[in-house]
C-alpha positions, 0 to 999 in steps of 0.5 A, spaced: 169 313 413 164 313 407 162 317 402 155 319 400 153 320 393 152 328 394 160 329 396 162 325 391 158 330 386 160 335 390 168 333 389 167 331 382 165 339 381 170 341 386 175 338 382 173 339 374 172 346 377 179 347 379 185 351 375 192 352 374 193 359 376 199 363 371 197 370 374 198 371 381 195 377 385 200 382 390 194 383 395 197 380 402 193 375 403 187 376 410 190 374 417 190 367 418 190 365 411 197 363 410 197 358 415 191 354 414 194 353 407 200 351 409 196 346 414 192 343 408 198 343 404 202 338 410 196 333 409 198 332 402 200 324 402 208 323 402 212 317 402 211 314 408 209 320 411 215 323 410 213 331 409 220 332 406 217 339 405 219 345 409 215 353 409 219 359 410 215 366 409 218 371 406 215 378 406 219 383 404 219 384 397 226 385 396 228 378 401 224 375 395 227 378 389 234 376 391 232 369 394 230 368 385 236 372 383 239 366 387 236 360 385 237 362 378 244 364 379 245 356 383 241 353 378 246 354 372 251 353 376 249 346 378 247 345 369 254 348 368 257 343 373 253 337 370 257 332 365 252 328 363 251 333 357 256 337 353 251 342 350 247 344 356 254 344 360 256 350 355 250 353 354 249 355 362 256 355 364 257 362 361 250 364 364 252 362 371 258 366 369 255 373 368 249 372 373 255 371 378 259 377 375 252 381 375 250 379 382 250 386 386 248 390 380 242 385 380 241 386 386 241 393 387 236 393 381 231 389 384 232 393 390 231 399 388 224 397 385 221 395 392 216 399 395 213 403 388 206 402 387 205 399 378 200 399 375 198 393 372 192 394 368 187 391 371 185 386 379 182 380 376 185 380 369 191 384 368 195 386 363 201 381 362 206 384 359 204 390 366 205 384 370 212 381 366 215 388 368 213 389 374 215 382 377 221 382 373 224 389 375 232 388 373 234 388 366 241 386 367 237 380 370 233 379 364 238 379 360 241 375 362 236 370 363 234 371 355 240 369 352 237 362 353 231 362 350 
């Protein structure tokens, strides 16, 4: 296959054009979309065509919370388990602790957030603190999550 002066212009100003995106819409996504993107996402080259990747579609907005609730509550229990550095075994280790301690309330926060409408102060630009909030919606969770920064 070869490649003309003309698309590799028009990769070259594809991929100058390209961006790291930090702030995500909650619009639903047009029927179809989901799937193409995950089609093009498997093209993505791997280790002896591996694909070591799996997708899983989560759209209830609670599912998703608890899923992150999760993550981060095995996240620090993993740091906190881990011998290879003392101080960042102790620094978690409390952490795991009170996220796991925490758990339903967390969950129960997250909960009662779905399916309220938020303003976050704009479509294409908006306010990131409106957004923190709105994607954040437990502040046992966040609190806990602070005490590492």
């Amino acid at each position: 296959m070869s490649f003309d002066g003309a698309f590799r212009a028009r990769l070259r100003d594809l991929l100058a054009w390209r961006r790291d995106v930090r702030r995500f819409l909650c619009d639903p996504l047009p029927d179809g979309a989901l799937e193409v993107l995950i089609e093009f996402a498997c093209l993505a080259p791997s280790v002896g065509l591996s694909q070591p990747w799996r997708f899983v579609i989560v759209e209830d907005h609670a599912v998703r919370a608890a899923i992150r609730e999760n993550f981060a509550a095995c996240n620090a229990q993993a740091l906190a388990a881990q011998n290879e550095d003392a101080g960042l075994r102790a620094r978690f280790a409390a952490v795991a602790a009170e996220l796991t301690r925490e758990e339903a309330r967390i969950v129960g926060e997250l909960s009662a957030s779905q399916g309220k409408p938020v303003q976050i102060g704009g479509y294409y630009h908006p306010d990131p603190v409106k957004c923190a909030a709105a994607m954040r919606p437990s502040a046992t969770f966040n609190r806990i999550l602070a005490a590492l920064t």
